[in-house]
N, C-alpha and C positions, 0 to 999 in steps of 0.2 A: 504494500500500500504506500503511496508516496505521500509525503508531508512537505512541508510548508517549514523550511529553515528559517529561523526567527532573525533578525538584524543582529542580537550579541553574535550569534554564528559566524557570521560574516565581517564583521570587526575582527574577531577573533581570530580570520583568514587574513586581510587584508593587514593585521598587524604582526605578519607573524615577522621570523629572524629577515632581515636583509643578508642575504651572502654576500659574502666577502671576501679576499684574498685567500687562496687555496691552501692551506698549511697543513703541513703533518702532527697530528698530534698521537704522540704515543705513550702506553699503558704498560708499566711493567706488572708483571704476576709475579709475586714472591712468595714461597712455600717452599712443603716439602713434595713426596710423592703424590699427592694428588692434585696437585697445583700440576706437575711434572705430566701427570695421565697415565699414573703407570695401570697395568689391566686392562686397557682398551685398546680395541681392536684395530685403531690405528689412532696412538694417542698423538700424533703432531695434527689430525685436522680434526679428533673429540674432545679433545683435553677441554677446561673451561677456557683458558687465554685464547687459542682458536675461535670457538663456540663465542665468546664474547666479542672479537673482531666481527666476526658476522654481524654481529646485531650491533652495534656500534655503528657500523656503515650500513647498514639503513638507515640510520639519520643523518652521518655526514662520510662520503668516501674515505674521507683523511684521515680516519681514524685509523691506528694501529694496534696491533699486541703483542708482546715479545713474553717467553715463557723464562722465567730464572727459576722455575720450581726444582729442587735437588732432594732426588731418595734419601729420606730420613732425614734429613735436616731439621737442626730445633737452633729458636734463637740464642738457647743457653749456651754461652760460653767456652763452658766448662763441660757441656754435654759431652753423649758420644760421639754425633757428629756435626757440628756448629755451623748452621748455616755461612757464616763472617767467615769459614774454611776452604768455601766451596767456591770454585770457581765462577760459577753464576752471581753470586753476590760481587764481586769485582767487574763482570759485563754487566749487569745489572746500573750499580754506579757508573758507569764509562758512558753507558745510553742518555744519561739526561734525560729521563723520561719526564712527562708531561702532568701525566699520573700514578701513584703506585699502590698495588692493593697488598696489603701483609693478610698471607692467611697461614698463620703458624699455631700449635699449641698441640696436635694430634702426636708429635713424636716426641715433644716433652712429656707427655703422660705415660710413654716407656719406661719399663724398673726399673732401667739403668740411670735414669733422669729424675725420678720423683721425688728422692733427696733433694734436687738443687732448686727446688721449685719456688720453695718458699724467700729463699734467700735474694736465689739469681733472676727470678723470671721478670721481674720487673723491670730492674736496669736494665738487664742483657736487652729487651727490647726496643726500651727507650735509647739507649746507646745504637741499635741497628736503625731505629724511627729518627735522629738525630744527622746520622752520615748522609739521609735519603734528604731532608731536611735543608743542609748545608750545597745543595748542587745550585752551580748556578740557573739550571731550569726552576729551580722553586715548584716542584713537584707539589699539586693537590692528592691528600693520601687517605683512603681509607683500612682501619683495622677489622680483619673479619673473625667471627667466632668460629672456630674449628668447627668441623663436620661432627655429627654426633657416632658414636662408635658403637655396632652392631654386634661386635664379638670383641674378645681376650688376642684378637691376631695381631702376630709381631708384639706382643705383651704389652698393648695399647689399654691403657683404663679410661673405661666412658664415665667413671666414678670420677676419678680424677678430673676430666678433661668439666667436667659440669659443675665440680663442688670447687676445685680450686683454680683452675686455668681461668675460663669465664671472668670469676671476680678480677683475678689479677689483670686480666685484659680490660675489662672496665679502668678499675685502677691507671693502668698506663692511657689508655683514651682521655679520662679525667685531667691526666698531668699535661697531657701534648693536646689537649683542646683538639682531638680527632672524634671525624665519627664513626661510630659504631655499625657492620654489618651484618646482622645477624642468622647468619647462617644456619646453628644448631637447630633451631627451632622451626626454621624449615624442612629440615630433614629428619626433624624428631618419631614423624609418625610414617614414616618413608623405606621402611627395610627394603621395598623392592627396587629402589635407586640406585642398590648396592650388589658388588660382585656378591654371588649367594657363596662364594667359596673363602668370601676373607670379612666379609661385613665392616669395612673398614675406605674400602674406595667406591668410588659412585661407577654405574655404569656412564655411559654415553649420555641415557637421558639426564644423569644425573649431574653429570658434567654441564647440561643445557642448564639445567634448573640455576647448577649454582652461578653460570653466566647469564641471567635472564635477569637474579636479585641483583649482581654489580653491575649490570648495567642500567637498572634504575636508577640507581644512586649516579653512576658518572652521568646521565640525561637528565635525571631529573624527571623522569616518565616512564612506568611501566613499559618494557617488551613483551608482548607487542598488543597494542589494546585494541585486538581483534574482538569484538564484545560478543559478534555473530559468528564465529567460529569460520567464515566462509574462508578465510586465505589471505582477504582482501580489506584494508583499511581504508574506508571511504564513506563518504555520506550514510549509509544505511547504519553505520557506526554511532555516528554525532545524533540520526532519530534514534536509535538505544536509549544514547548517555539523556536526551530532551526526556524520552518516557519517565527515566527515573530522576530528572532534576529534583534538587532538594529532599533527595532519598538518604539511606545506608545501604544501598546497592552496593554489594562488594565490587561484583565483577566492573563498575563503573569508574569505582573511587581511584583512581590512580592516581593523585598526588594528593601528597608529598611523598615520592617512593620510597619502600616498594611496594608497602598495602594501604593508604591512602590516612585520612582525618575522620571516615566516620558520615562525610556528608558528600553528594555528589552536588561537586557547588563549580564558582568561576575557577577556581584553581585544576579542577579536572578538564575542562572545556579549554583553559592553557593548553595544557600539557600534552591534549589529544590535539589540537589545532596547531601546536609547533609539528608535533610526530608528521601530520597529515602535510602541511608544510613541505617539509624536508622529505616525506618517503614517495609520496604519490608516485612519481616519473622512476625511482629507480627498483631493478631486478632482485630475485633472489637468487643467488650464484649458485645456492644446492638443490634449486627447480630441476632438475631436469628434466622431467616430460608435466606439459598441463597443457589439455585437451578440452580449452573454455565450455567449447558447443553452445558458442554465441552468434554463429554464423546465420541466416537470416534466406542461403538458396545454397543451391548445390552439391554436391556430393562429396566433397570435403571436409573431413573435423582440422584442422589443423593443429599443429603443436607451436602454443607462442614459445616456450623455452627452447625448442630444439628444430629438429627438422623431421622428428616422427612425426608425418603429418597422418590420418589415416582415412581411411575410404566406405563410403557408407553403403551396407550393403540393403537388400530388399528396399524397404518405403517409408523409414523414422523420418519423421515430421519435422523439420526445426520450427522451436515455439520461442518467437523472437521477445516473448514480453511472460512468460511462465515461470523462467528460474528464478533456483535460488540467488544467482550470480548472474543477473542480466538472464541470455535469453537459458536455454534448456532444449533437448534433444525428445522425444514422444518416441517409442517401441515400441510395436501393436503385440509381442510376444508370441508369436511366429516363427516369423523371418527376418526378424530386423536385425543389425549390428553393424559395428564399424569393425575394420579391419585395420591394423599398424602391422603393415608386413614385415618393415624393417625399422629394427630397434635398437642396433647395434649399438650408433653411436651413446643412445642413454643409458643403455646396460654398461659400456667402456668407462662409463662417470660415475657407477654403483659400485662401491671396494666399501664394504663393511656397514652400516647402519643404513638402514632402506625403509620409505614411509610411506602408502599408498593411500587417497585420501578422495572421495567421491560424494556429489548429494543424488539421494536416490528420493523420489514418491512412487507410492504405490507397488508394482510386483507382487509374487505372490510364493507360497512354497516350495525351494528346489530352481529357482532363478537363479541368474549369475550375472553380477554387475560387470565384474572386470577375471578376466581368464587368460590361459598363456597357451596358446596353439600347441595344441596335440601333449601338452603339458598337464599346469596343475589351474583349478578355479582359486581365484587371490584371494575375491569378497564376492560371497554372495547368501544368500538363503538359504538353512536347512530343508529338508523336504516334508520337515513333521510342522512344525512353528513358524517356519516363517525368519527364523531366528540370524543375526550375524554370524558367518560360521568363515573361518578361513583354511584350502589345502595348500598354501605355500609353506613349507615345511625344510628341513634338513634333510643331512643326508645320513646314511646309515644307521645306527637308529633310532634318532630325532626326525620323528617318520610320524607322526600324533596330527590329525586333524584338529586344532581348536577351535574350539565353539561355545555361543554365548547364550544366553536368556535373553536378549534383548531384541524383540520382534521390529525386524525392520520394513515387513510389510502391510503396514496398517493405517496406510494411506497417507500418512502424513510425510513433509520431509525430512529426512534425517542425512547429516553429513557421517557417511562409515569411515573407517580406517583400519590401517593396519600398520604400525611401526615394530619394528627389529633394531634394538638397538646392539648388535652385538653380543648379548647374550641372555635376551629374553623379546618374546613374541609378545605385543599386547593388541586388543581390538579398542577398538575405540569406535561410542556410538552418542553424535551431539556432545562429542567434548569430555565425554564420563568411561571412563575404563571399564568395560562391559567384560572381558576375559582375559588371561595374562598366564603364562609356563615361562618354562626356563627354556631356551634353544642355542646351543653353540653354535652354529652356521646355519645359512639359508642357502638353498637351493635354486637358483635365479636361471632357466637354458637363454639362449639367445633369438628361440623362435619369437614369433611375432603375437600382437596385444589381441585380446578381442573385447570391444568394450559392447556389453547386453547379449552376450553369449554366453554356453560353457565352451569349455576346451574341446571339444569333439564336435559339438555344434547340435545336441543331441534336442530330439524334440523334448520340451517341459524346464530347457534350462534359458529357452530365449525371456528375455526381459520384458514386462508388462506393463509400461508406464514409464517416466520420467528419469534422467540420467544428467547431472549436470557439473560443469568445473570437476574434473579427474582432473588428479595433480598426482607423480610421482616426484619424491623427495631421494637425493641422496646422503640422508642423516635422518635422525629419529626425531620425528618432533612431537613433540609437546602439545596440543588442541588446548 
């Protein structure tokens, strides 16, 4: 339904940043191994310094991220292994960074450390916050609270890190007039963020999570204040944030970040009006296939991200004014579907976290939104419920079809999903985590897409109804 944007909207638009001379501005990450990205399945592009460049330059290209995180590294001193030891702490200093994030206290809560805690953790730190302090860049710096700790591994205490680290990190915040990131409490009720073999390091997604909270804090505005879950940050956004004005709308409140004041007021309507500013015109570099199905004739779906474009077979309808996302594609559940014969190129840009993500209405039990020729069905329907079910699966014997409770054909629309982050499958239905296992690799051949088919093309799995914006990611996101 379209509305009527008020005049604060458009002030709001017309005042947003002036661009200005193109500068580099760069972010150091300092820690230990999970600053570093150790466990993941390619920790130089999941790690969070990574993960946080991404989203950074969504709002301004020039953003950078350099990783200084070193395995086992603690600010102590006199620890075992003293960050001030490590080489990354001397390139770290040498960069003049712009910003720097301290996320230390997980390898000080090691036996071998917990003696010096009380004495040493304090200064050791302020003396490392000092040297960062004295560059002639004049670094803005935030302190983060260690991750919360899921197991006894590598003789890490989630006792300690909560009853004594925490305080002591306030403590030094208090002294150096920094602020606070709160990390623990984000991942307090989160075990499945975490390798299930060490409870101590975040997977991929979790690696996102924790560069989604630093990157509120460096913007100044939640990442990314998708409200509608569509992909897309735009007008249908700003009518959200207008419905709930002068609400406690969680999902609205975005500033002051990272979880807002409590009211959806002028300070959110900022924050979402700078982001929209700055992001409208540019890409997301981990797109690599999205298949709008906004087209309006012809027999074409196109791929904006790549050059999978694909081909529409039998007689789906384009409905230029139906979707979720502009227009939407119509199935008669027959003979419809599209075909992406060649997929090469986007599968070449798939090494390790993969996120498939589609709005469906209507269908019916045993349909199939999205399948892989003569392969496996990615996202579709059980045959009993109606329910999200997915067969993209592992290899050898991580070989388990997962499936949900969550009926996705009951006429309404629902955006499905499917993200892998490296070592766990989860479905995703409207933004809510519908079903989730453990899987060490995925199974991905190079044949070609079908989108409103199964994989063999069998009668009862063609598509019944509406299909719109398919987007495949290469990393695990987040809804």
């Amino acid at each position: 339904m379209k509305k009527v944007i008020s005049i604060v909207l458009v002030l709001a638009f017309i005042t947003g940043p002036t661009p200005g001379v193109a500068k580099t501005k760069s972010v150091a990450c300092l820690g230990d191994s999970i600053t570093e990205g150790i466990g993941l399945p390619d920790m130089f592009s999941n790690c969070y310094p990574a993960q946080l460049e991404k989203l950074l330059r969504q709002f301004d290209p020039n953003w950078e991220t350099r990783n200084f995180g070193a395995t086992g590294a603690t600010v102590l001193r006199q620890g075992d292994i003293p960050y001030v030891n490590q080489s990354d702490y001397n390139q770290a200093l040498a960069s003049e960074p712009d910003v720097v994030i301290f996320c230390f206290g997980t390898s000080a809560s090691r036996t071998n450390n917990q003696g010096l805690i009380q004495e040493f953790f304090v200064s050791d730190y302020i003396e490392l916050i000092d040297a960062f302090a004295e560059l002639p860049s004049k670094p803005k710096m935030w302190i983060c609270y260690p991750l919360k700790a899921f197991s006894t591994a590598f003789t890490v205490s989630d006792e300690i890190i909560k009853d004594q680290i925490i305080p002591l990190i306030d403590e030094v915040a208090s002294e150096k007039g920094l602020p606070v990131i709160d990390l623990y409490s984000a991942f307090e009720d989160s075990p499945h963020l975490y390798h299930s073999d060490d409870g101590i390091h975040p997977t991929s997604n979790g690696a996102e999570l924790m560069a989604q909270i630093i990157a509120a804090f460096i913007t100044g505005v939640r990442a990314t204040p998708d409200f509608n879950s569509d992909g897309i940050v735009d007008s249908a956004d700003i009518c959200i944030m207008v419905d709930y004005w002068h609400t406690d709308e969680p999902s609205c409140d975005i500033a002051p970040p990272p979880f807002g004041d409590g009211t959806v007021d002028v300070l959110d309507l900022a924050a979402l009006a700078e982001y929209l500013f700055i992001e409208l015109d540019m890409g997301d570099p981990t797109l690599v296939g999205h298949w709008a199905l906004d087209e309006t004739g012809g027999n074409i779906a196109y791929d904006r991200a790549g050059t999978c474009d694909g081909t529409l077979s039998g007689t789906p309808v384009w409905q230029p004014a139906d979707g979720m996302v502009d227009g939407a594609l119509q199935f008669d559940g027959v003979d419809d579907f599209i075909l992406i014969s060649i997929i090469s190129p986007l599968l070449n840009s798939i090494e390790g976290p993969f996120s498939v993500f589609a709005w469906v209405k209507d269908g019916a039990p045993g349909q199939v939104v999205i399948s892989q020729r003569a392969g496996v069905n990615w996202l579709c329907a059980d045959t009993s419920e109606g329910n999200l079910m997915t067969e993209l699966k592992g290899t050898g014997r991580d070989i388990s079809i997962l499936s949900s409770k969550a009926v996705i054909t009951d006429g309404n629309w629902h955006r499905i999903g499917l993200v892998w982050d490296g070592s766990h499958r989860t479905l995703y239905v409207d933004g809510v985590v519908v079903a989730e296992d453990t899987l060490a690799n995925l199974e991905v051949s190079s044949s070609g897409l079908y989108i409103g088919t199964g994989k063999t093309r069998e009668t009862g799995t063609y598509w019944s109804g509406l299909i719109d914006d398919v987007r495949i990611y290469n990393r695990a996101v987040i809804p």
